[in-house]
C-alpha positions as CSV (number, residue, x, y, z in Angstrom):
1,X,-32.6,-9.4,-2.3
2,X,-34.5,-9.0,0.5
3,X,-31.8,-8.8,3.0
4,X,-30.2,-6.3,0.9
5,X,-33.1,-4.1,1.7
6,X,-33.2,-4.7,5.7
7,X,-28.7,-4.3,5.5
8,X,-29.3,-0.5,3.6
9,X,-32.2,0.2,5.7
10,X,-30.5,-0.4,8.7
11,X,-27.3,1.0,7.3
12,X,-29.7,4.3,6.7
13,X,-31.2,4.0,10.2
14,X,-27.8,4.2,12.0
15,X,-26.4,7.1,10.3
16,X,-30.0,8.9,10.0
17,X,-29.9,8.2,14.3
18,X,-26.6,9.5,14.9
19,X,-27.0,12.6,12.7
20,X,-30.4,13.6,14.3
21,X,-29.1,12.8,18.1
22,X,-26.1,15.2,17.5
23,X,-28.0,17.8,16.1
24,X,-30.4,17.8,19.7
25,X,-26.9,17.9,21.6
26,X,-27.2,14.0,22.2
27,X,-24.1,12.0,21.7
28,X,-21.9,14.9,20.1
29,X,-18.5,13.7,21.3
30,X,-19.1,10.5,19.9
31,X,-20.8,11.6,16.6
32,X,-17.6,14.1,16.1
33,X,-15.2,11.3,16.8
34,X,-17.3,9.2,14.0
35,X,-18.3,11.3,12.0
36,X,-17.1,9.9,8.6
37,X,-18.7,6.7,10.1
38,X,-21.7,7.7,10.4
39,X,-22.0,10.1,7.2
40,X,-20.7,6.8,5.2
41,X,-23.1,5.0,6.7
42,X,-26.6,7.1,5.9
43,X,-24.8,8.1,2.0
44,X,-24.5,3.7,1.6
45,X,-27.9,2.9,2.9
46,X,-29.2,5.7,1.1
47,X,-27.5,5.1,-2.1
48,X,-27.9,1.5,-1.7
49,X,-31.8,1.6,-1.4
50,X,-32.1,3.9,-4.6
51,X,-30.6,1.4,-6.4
52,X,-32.6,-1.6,-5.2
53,X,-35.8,0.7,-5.8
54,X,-34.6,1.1,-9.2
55,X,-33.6,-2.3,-10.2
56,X,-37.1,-3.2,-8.7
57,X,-39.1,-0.8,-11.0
58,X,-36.9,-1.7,-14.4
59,X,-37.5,-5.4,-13.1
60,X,-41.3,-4.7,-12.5
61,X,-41.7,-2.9,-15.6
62,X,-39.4,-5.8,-18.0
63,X,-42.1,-8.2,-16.4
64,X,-45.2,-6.1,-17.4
65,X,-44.2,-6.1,-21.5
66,X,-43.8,-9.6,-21.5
């Protein structure tokens, strides 16, 4: 589980770094050649660690009842 966390956040990181250098003028040939790339990256990591913070909490809170 834990490297599930590190792949999304790093997944998240890349796409979150590409996005913001583009908008600053940094990198914009590269981010428009990539740009579903990137996008698919940041919407995975994001998505990804949503559902890993979920599962946590049902997990957490399945554990606290018993």
């Amino acid at each position: 589980m834990k490297y599930f966390i590190y792949f999304f956040a790093l997944l998240s990181t890349i796409g979150g770094l590409a996005f913001t250098l583009s908008f600053f003028g940094v990198g914009e040939e590269i981010f428009n050649s990539y740009y579903f790339l990137f996008m698919t990256c940041l919407w995975i990591g994001i998505v990804g660690s949503l559902i890993l913070k979920i599962r946590s909490r049902n997990n957490q809170n399945k554990s606290s009842f018993n």
